[in-house]
C-alpha positions in Angstrom: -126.4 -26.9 61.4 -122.6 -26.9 61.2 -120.8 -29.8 62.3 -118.6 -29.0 65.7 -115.6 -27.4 64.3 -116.6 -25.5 61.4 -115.5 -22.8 62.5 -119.4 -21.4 61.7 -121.1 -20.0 64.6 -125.0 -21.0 65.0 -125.4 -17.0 64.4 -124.2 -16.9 60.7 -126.2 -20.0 59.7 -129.4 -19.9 61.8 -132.1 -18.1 59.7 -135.0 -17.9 62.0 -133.1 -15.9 65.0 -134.6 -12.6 65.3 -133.6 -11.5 69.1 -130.2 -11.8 70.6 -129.5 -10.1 73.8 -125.7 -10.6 75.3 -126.6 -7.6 77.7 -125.4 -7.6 81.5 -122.6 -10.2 80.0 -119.2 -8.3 80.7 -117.4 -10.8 78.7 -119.3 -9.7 75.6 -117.3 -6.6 75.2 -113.7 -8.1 74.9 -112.2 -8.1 71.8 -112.8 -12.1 70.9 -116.6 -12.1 71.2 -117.0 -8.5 69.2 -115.2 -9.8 66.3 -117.2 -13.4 65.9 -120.2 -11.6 66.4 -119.2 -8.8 63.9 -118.4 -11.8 61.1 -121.8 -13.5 62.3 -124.0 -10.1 62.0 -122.4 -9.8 58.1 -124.0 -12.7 57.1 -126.9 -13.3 59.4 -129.8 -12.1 57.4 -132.8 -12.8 60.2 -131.7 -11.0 63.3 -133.7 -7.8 64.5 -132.6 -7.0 67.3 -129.4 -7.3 69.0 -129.4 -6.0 73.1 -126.0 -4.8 74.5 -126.9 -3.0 77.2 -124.6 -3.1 80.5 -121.3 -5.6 78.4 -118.8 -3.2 78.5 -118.6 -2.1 74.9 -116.4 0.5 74.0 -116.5 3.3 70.9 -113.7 0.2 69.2 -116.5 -2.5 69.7 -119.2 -0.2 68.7 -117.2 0.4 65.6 -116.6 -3.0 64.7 -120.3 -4.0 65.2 -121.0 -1.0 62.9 -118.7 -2.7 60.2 -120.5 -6.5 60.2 -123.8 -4.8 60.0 -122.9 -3.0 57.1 -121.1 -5.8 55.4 -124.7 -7.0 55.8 -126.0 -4.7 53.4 
């Protein structure tokens, strides 16, 4: 695990994660969360499935989620 301050989030390193859901958290659509989770999803290889249902995304967010998972690739 990365040492407080690595600026590595437990998402990019943890490799048996397969479920996140961050739905029903309003805070997970401003612009701070999207973009650590968009640098987390373009190196996390183990995640499945992701649930953002009800956080306030909007088409920018969608977009930038769209860019870490193919980054992924």
């Amino acid at each position: 695990m990365p040492q407080k301050g690595s600026g590595r989030s437990a998402l990019e390193v943890n490799r048996h994660l397969i479920y996140l859901d961050v739905g029903r958290n309003t805070g997970a659509g401003n612009e701070v969360p999207v973009q650590a989770l968009k640098f987390a999803l373009a190196t996390n290889r183990s995640l499945r499935t992701l649930g953002l249902a009800s956080c306030g995304l909007d088409s920018a967010a969608a977009i930038t989620f769209a860019e870490g998972l193919a980054d992924n690739f």
